[in-house]
C-alpha positions as CSV (number, residue, x, y, z in Angstrom):
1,X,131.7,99.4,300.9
2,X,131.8,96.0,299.8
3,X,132.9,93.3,301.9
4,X,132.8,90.4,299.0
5,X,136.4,89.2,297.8
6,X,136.8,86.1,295.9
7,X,139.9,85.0,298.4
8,X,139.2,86.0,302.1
9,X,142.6,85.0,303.1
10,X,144.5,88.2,303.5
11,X,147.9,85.8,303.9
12,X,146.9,83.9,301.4
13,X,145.7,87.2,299.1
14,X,149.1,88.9,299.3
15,X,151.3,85.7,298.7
16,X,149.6,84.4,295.8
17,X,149.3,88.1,294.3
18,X,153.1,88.5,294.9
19,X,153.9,84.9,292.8
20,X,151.6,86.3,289.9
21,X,154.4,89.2,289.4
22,X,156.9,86.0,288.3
23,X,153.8,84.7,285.6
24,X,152.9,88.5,284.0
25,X,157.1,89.6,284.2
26,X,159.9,87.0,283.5
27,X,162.3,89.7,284.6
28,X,160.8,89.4,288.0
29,X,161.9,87.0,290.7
30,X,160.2,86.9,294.2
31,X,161.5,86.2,297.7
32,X,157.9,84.9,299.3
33,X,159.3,84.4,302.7
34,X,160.2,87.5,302.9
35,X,157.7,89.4,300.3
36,X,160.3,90.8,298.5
37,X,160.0,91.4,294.4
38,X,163.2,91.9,292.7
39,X,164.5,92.5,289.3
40,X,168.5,92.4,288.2
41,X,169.4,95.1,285.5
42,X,171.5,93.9,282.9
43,X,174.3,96.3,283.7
44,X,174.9,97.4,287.4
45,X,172.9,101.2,288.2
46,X,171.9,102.5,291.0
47,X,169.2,100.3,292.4
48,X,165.5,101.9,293.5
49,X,163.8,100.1,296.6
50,X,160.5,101.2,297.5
51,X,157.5,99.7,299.2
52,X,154.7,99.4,302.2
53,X,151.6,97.6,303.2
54,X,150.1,95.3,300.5
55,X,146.8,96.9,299.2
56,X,148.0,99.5,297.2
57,X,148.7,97.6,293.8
58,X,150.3,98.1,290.9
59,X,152.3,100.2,293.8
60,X,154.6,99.1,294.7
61,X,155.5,95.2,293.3
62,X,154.0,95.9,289.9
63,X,156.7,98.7,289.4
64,X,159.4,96.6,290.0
65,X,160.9,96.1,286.1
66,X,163.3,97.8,284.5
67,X,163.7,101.6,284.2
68,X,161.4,101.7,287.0
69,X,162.5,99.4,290.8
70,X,164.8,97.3,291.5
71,X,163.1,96.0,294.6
72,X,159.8,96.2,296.4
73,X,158.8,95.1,299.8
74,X,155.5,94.2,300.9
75,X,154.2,94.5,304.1
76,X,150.2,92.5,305.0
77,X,147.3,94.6,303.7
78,X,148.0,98.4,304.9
79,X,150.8,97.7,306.7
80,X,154.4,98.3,307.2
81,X,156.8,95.6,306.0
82,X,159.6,94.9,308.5
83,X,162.7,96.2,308.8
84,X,164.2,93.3,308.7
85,X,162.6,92.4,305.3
86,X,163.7,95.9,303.9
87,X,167.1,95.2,305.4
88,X,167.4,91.6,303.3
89,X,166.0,93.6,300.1
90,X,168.9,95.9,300.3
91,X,171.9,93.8,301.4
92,X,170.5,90.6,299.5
93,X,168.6,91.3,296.4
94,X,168.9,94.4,294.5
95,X,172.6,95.2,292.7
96,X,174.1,97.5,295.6
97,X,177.4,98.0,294.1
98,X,176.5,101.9,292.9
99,X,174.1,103.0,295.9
100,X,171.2,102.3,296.6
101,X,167.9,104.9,297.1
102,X,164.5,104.1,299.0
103,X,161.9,106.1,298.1
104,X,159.0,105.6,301.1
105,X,155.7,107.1,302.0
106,X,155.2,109.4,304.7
107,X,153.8,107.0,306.9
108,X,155.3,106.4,310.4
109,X,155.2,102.8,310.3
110,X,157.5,102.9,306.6
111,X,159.5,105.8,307.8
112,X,161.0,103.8,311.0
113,X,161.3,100.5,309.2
114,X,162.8,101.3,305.9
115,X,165.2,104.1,308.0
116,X,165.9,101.3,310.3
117,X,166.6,99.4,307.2
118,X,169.0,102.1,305.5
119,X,170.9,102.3,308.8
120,X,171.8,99.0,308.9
121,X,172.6,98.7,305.5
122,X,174.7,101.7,306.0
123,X,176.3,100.3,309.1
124,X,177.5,97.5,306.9
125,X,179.2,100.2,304.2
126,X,176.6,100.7,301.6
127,X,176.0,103.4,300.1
128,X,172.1,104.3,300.7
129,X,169.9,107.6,300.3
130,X,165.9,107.9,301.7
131,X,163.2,109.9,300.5
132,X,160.2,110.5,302.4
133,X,157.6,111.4,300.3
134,X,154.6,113.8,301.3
135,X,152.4,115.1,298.8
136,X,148.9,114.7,300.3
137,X,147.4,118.4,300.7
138,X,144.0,116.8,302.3
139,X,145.6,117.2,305.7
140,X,146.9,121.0,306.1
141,X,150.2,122.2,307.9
142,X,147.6,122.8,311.2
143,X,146.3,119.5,311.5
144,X,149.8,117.4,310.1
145,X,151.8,118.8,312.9
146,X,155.3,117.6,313.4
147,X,153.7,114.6,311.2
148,X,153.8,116.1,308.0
149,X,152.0,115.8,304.5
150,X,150.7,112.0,304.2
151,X,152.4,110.3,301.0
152,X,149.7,108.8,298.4
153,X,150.0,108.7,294.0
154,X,152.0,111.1,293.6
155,X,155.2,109.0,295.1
156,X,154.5,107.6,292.0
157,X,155.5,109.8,290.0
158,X,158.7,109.7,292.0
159,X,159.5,106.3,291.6
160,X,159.4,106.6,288.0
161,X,162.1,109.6,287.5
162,X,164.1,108.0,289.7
163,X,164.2,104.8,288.4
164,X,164.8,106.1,284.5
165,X,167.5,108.5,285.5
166,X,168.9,105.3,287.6
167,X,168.8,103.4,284.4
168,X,170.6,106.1,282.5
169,X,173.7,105.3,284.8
170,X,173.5,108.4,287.2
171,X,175.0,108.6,289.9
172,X,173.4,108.0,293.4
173,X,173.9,111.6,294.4
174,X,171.5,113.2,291.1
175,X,169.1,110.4,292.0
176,X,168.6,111.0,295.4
177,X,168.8,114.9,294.6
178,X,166.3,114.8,291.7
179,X,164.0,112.2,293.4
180,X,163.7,114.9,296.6
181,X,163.2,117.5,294.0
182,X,160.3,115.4,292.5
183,X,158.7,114.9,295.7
184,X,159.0,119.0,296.4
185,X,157.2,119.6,294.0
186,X,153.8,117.7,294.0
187,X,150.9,118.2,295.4
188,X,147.8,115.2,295.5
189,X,144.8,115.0,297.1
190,X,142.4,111.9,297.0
191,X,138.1,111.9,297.6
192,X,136.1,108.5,297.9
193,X,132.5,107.3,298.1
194,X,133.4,105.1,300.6
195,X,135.2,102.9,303.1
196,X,137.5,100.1,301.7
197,X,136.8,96.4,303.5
198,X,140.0,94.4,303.9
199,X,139.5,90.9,303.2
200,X,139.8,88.8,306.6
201,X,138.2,91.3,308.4
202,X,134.8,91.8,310.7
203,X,132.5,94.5,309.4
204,X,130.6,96.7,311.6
205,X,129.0,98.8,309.7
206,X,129.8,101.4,312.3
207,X,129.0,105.5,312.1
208,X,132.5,106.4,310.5
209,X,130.9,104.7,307.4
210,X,129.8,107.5,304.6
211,X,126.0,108.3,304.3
212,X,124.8,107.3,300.2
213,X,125.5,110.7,299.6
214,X,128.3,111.6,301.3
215,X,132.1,112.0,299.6
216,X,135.3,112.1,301.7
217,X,137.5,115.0,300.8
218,X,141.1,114.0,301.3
219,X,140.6,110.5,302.5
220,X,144.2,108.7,302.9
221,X,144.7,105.2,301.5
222,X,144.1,103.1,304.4
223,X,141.0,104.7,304.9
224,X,142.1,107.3,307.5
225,X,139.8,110.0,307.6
226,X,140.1,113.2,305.5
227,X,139.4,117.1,305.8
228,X,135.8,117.2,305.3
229,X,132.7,115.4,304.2
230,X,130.4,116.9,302.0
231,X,127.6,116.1,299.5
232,X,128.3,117.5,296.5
233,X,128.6,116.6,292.6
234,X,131.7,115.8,290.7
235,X,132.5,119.3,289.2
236,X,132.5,121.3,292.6
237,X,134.3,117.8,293.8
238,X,137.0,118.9,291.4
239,X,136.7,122.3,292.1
240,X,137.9,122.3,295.5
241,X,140.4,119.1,295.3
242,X,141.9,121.4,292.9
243,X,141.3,124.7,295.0
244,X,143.4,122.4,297.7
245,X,146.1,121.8,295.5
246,X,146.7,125.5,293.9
247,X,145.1,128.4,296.1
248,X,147.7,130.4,297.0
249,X,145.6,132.2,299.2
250,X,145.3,129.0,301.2
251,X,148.0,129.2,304.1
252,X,147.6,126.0,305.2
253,X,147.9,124.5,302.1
254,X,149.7,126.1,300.0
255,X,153.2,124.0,299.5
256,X,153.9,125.4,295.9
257,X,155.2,128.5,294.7
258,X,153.6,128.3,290.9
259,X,153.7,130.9,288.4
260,X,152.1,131.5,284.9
261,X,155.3,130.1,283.6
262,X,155.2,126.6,284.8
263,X,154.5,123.5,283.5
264,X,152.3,120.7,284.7
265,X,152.4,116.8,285.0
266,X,148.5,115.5,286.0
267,X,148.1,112.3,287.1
268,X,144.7,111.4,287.9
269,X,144.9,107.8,289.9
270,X,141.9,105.2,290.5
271,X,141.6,104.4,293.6
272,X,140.5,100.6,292.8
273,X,136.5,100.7,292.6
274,X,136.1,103.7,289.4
275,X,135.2,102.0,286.7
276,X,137.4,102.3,283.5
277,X,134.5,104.7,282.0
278,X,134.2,106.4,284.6
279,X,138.0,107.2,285.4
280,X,137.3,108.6,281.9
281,X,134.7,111.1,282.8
282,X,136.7,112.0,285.7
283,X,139.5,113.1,283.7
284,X,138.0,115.1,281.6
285,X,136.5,117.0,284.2
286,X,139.7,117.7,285.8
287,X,141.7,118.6,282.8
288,X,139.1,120.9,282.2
289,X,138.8,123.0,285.3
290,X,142.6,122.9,285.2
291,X,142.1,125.2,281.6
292,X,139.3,127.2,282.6
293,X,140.0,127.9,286.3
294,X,144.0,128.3,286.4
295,X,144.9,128.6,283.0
296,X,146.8,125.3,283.2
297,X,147.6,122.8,280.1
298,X,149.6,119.8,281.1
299,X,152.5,118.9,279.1
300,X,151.9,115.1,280.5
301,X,148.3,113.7,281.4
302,X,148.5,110.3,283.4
303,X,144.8,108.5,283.9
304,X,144.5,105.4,285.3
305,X,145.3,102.6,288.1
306,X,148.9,103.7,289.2
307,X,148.3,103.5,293.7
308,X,145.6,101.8,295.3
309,X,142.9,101.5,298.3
310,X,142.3,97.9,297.7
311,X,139.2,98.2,295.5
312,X,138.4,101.8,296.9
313,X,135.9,103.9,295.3
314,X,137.5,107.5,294.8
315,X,139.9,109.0,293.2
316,X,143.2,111.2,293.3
317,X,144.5,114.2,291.8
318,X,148.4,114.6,291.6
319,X,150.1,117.4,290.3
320,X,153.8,117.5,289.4
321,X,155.6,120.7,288.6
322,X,158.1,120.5,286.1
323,X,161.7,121.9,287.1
324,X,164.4,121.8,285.7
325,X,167.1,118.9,287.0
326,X,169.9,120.6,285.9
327,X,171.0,117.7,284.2
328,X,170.5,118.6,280.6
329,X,167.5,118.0,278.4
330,X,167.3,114.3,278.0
331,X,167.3,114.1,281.7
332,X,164.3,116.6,282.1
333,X,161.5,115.4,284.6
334,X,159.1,115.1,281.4
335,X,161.8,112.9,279.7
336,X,162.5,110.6,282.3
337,X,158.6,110.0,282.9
338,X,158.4,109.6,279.4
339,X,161.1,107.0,279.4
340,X,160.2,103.0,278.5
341,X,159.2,101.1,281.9
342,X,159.2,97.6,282.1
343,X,157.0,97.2,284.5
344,X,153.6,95.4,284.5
345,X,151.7,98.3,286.4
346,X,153.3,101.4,284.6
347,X,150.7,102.6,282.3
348,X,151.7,105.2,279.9
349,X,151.8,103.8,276.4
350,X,152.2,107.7,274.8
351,X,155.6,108.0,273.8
352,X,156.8,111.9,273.9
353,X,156.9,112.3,270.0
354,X,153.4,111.9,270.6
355,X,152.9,114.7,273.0
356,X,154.4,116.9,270.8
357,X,152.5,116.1,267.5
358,X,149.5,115.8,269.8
359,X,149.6,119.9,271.0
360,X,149.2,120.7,267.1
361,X,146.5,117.5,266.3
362,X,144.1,118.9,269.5
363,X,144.3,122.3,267.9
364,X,143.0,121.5,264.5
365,X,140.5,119.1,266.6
366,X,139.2,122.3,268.2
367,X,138.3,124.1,264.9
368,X,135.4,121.1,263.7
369,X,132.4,122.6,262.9
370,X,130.4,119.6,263.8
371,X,127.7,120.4,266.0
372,X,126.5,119.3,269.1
373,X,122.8,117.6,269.6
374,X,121.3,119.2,272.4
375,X,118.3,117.0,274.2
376,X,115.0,118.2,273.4
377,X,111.7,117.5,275.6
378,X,110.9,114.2,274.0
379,X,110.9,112.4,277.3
380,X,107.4,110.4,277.0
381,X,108.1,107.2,276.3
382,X,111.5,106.5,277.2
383,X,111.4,105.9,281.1
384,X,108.6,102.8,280.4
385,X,111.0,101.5,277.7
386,X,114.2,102.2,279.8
387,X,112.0,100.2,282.9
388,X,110.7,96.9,281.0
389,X,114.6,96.9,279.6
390,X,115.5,96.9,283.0
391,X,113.5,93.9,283.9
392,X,114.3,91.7,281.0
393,X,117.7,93.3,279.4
394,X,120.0,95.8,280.6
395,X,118.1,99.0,280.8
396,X,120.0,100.8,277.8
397,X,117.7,101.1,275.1
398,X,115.1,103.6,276.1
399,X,118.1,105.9,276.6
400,X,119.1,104.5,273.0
401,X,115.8,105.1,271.5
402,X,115.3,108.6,273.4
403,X,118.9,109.5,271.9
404,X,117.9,108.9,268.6
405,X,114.6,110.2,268.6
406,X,115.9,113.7,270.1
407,X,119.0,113.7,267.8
408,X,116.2,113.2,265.1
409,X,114.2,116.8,266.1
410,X,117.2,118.5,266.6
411,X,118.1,117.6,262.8
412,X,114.5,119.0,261.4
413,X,114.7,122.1,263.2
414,X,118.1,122.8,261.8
415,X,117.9,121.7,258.2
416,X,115.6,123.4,255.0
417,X,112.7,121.0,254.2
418,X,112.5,118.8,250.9
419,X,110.0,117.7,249.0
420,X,112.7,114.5,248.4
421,X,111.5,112.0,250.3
422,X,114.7,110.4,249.4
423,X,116.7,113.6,250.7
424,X,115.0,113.5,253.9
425,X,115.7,109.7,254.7
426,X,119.2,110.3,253.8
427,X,119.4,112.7,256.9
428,X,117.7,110.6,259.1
429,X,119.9,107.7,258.4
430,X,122.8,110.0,258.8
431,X,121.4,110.6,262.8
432,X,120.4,107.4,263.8
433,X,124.3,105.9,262.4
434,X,125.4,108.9,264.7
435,X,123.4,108.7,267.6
436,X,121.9,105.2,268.4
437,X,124.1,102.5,269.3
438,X,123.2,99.2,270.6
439,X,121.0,96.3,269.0
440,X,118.3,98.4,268.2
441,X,120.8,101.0,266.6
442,X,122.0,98.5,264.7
443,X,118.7,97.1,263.1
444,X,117.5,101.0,262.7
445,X,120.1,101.6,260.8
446,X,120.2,98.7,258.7
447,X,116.3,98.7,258.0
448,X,116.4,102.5,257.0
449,X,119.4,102.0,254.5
450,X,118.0,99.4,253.0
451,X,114.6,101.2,252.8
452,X,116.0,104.4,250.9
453,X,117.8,101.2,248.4
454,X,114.0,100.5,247.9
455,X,112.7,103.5,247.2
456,X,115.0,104.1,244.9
457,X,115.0,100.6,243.4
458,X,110.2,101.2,243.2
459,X,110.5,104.8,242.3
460,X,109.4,106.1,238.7
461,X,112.2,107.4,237.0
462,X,110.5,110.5,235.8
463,X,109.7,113.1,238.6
464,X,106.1,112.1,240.1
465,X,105.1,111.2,243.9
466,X,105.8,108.5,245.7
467,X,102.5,106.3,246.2
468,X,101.6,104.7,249.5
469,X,101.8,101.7,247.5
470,X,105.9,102.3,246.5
471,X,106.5,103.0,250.5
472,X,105.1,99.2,250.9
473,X,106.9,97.9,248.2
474,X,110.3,99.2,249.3
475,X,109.3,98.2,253.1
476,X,108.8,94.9,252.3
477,X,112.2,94.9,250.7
478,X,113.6,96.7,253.5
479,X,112.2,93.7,255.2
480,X,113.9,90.9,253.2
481,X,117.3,92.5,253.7
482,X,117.0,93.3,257.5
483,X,116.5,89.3,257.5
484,X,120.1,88.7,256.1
485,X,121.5,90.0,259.6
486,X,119.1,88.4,262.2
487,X,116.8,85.8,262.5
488,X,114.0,87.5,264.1
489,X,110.7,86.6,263.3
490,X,107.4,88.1,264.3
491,X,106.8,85.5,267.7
492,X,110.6,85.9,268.9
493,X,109.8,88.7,271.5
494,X,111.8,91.4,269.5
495,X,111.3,94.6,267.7
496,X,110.3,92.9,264.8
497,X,107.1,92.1,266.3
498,X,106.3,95.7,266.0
499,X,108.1,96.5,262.6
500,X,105.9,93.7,260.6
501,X,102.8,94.4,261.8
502,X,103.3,97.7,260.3
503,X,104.6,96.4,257.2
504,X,101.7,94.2,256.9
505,X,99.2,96.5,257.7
506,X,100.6,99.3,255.6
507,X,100.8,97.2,252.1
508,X,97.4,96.0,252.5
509,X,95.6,99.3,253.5
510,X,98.0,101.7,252.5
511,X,97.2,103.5,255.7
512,X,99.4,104.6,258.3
513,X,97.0,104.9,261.2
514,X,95.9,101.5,260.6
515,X,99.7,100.1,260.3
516,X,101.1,102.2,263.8
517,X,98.0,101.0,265.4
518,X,99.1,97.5,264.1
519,X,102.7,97.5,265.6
520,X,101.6,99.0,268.3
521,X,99.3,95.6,269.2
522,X,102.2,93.7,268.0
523,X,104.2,95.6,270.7
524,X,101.4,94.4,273.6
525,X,101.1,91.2,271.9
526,X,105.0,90.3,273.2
527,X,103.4,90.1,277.0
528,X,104.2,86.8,278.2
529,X,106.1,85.9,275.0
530,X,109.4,83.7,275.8
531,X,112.1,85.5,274.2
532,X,113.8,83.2,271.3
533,X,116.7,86.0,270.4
534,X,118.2,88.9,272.1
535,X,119.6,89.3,275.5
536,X,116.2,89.0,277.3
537,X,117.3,84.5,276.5
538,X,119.7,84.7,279.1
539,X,119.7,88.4,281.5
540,X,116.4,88.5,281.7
541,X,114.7,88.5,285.8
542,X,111.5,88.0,287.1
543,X,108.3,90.1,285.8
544,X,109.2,89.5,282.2
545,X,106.0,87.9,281.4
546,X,104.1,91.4,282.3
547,X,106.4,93.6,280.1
548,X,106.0,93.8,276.4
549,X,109.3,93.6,274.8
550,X,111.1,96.8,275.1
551,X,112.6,97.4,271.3
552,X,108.6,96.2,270.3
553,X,107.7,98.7,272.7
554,X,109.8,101.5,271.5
555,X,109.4,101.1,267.6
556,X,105.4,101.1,268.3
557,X,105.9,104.6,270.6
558,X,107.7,105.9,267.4
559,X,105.3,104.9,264.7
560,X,102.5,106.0,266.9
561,X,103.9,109.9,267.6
562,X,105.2,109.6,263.5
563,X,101.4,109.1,262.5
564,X,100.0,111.6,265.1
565,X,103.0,114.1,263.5
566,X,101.4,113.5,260.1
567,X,97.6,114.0,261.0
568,X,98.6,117.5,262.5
């Protein structure tokens, strides 16, 4: 849990977050005093109020926009807004002249002060539906009691059909019917790392605070606890949040009836703290298990930031199932998510055309013949350079040279040998463009194409071998090109303290003990050596001066196991 935030005033945190909404959406006017966001259609529909404790952004001011809410009203960090500012929302700034729905999480503070809200807006002749929604499944039927199913992302999802049918000039009657419907039919169920800290507040690093190891199973988003805590790793994470979501043999949790017929809408929601990349992985894994274990393909895939725990490290599941609204095609549950938003935090670029061209796209995908490069035992060197890149760079390119080197084996075990020294060079270009990425990728790649260039360039033009003293010749060229796209020079702390040594040493002696020996001193030469290019200038920390420079490091490793490869 980090307890770090950049503004420490929760007051100050919500207002100032609330006046951003007017900066990133024109068509979005804020009542501070009353934390209202608003937004006027052009033409009068059925407006769409929503909202609860701040904390949970983009829900619920970012939706406000059109084809999505009308009106949002936020509450302080994680808790209820008013009634009295829900009442001034629906009397006073949303178009209430075709009915008005709120949509609101099943949480007791929101239920009484939105209903309070809709009653007094209804005591004063407005028309005005509720929906509770209650999708978590992280809290069975035992333990929710009289309570009920906790409403997290999947409301969502719920928001968004309702506010595109609303748009399409339905009546309040099918929006508050198909908006319920929505909310029948999902099921979510959240997991975190950790604890959220809300700005403004004490910590006290108390027990309820997860061990390292430790992941939440159905934590809610105000960090009330969830149904279990367990250590485990992502994939039987997945495994039993989806279990939760789709056993049928689970009593206590089973609140859908789903067939083999069905149709799915994922959305996989950030909690805050996953990283972009690893949202990514996350996703993958889920859509995955969703194939393998029930046989389930979603028609829509949502990943990303869509309901917050402030900057909480976890992640939810949702899953919608379609059915039909009864309304006709073009007012399908699929349709109306897939309907334009505009609303700063609705994120689902992919237009439904898509969707449809991308079923037939993934298929042909599927039939590539490209193969996979599986890691091979070549482990040696890369956790010293992986740990000097950690003290003076950013610990990635002992994993970059490892990658390279592996993919490299993999390729002579699967292609025929050749005499063409050419022919083989070609194929090791092809794997290090493929698998090495990075700085040192780069200047691997860039050295070794312009090295074959040489060869080519020094070889004989009738058939006859290729002389140490040709290798030299088309290194040095090699060289002279490399040098178009840095500046490195042997003294800068780089890997070309390595590589010219080896030059060097192999055009003078034409022998490549001698020269892997050389770059290989060149590499422990870098020791105390103050960095002139590269990243070590300006990440790297203390210790850097007992390190040799990790590229140096890595090229030498390489030379040396090439020359020990050759004397076998």
């Amino acid at each position: 849990m980090s307890a770090k935030h950049f503004i420490n005033d929760p007051t100050h945190l919500v207002n100032t977050a609330l006046l951003a909404l007017t900066h990133t959406n024109p068509s979005v006017t804020v009542d501070l005093a009353n934390k209202i966001a608003y937004h006027a259609p052009p033409t009068p529909q059925v407006s769409i109020v929503s909202g609860g404790g701040s904390g949970h952004e983009p829900s619920f001011s970012s939706f406000v926009g059109a084809g999505l809410l009308s009106g949002a009203v936020a509450g302080t960090i994680f808790a209820s807004p008013s009634a009295e500012q829900v009442r001034r929302c629906i009397l006073h700034r949303v178009d209430k002249s075709k009915g008005v729905l709120v949509v609101v999480m099943n949480y007791t503070g929101d239920v009484l002060n939105f209903g309070m809200a809709v009653e007094k807006a209804r005591s004063r002749g407005v028309e005005v539906d509720m929906v509770v929604v209650g999708d978590d499944v992280g809290v069975g039927r035992k333990r929710g009691g009289k309570v009920g199913r906790r409403g997290i992302a999947g409301t969502c999802l719920v928001q968004k059909i309702a506010g595109a049918l609303a748009a399409k000039g339905a009546s309040l009657k099918d929006v508050s019917r198909i908006a319920q419907l929505t909310a029948d039919n999902i099921v979510s169920i959240g997991s975190s790392l950790s604890h959220v800290h809300v700005p403004g507040r004490k910590t006290d690093g108390g027990e309820d605070e997860l061990k390292e190891s430790e992941i939440e199973i159905g934590m809610g988003i105000h960090n009330e606890p969830g149904s279990e805590r367990r250590t485990t790793d992502l994939p039987e994470l997945v495994k039993t949040m989806l279990s939760y979501c789709l056993d049928k043999s689970d009593k206590d949790r089973n609140f859908l009836d789903i067939s083999d017929e069905d149709e799915f809408v994922l959305l996989v929601n950030n909690l805050g703290g996953v990283s972009v990349l690893e949202l990514g992985g996350i996703t993958n894994e889920v859509v995955e298990q969703l194939a393998d274990d029930w046989k389930i393909k979603p028609v829509r895939i949502l990943s990303g930031t869509y309901m917050t725990s402030l900057n909480g490290l976890g992640f939810s599941i949702s899953l919608l199932k379609v059915t039909d609204t009864g309304l006709g095609d073009e007012k399908s549950m699929v349709k109306l998510l897939d309907a334009p938003a505009e609303a700063t935090g609705w994120a689902a670029a992919v237009t439904g055309d898509a969707w449809a061209k991308g079923a037939d796209l993934a298929k042909a995908r599927r039939g590539s013949d490209e193969e996979e490069v599986e890691p091979s035992n070549l482990r040696s060197a890369e956790p010293d350079v992986t740990n000097y890149d950690t003290i003076v760079g950013d610990g990635d390119c002992g994993i970059g040279l490892k990658r390279g080197a592996e993919a490299i084996l993999q390729m002579l075990d699967r292609t025929k040998q050749t005499e063409d020294p050419l022919i083989f060079l070609q194929n090791v270009i092809q794997v290090v463009e493929l698998a090495m990425d990075g700085t040192s990728g780069a200047i691997y790649a860039i050295f070794l194409n312009a090295l074959a260039h040489g060869l080519r360039q020094n070889s004989p033009s009738s058939p006859a071998p290729i002389t140490p003293q040709i290798w030299a010749k088309a290194l040095e060229s090699s060289l002279q090109a490399l040098g178009k796209y840095t500046p490195a020079k042997p003294g800068d702390r780089t890997l070309i303290d390595a590589l010219y040594p080896f030059v060097d040493t192999l055009s003078k002696t034409g022998n490549v003990d001698s020269a892997a020996k050389a770059a290989d001193q060149g590499a422990q030469g870098t020791k105390g050596m103050k960095a002139s290019l590269g990243r070590t200038v300006y990440v790297g920390g203390e210790g850097w001066e007992n390190v040799p420079d990790p590229g140096a490091h890595g090229l030498a490793e390489l030379l040396l196991g090439l020359n020990e490869g050759l004397n076998k």
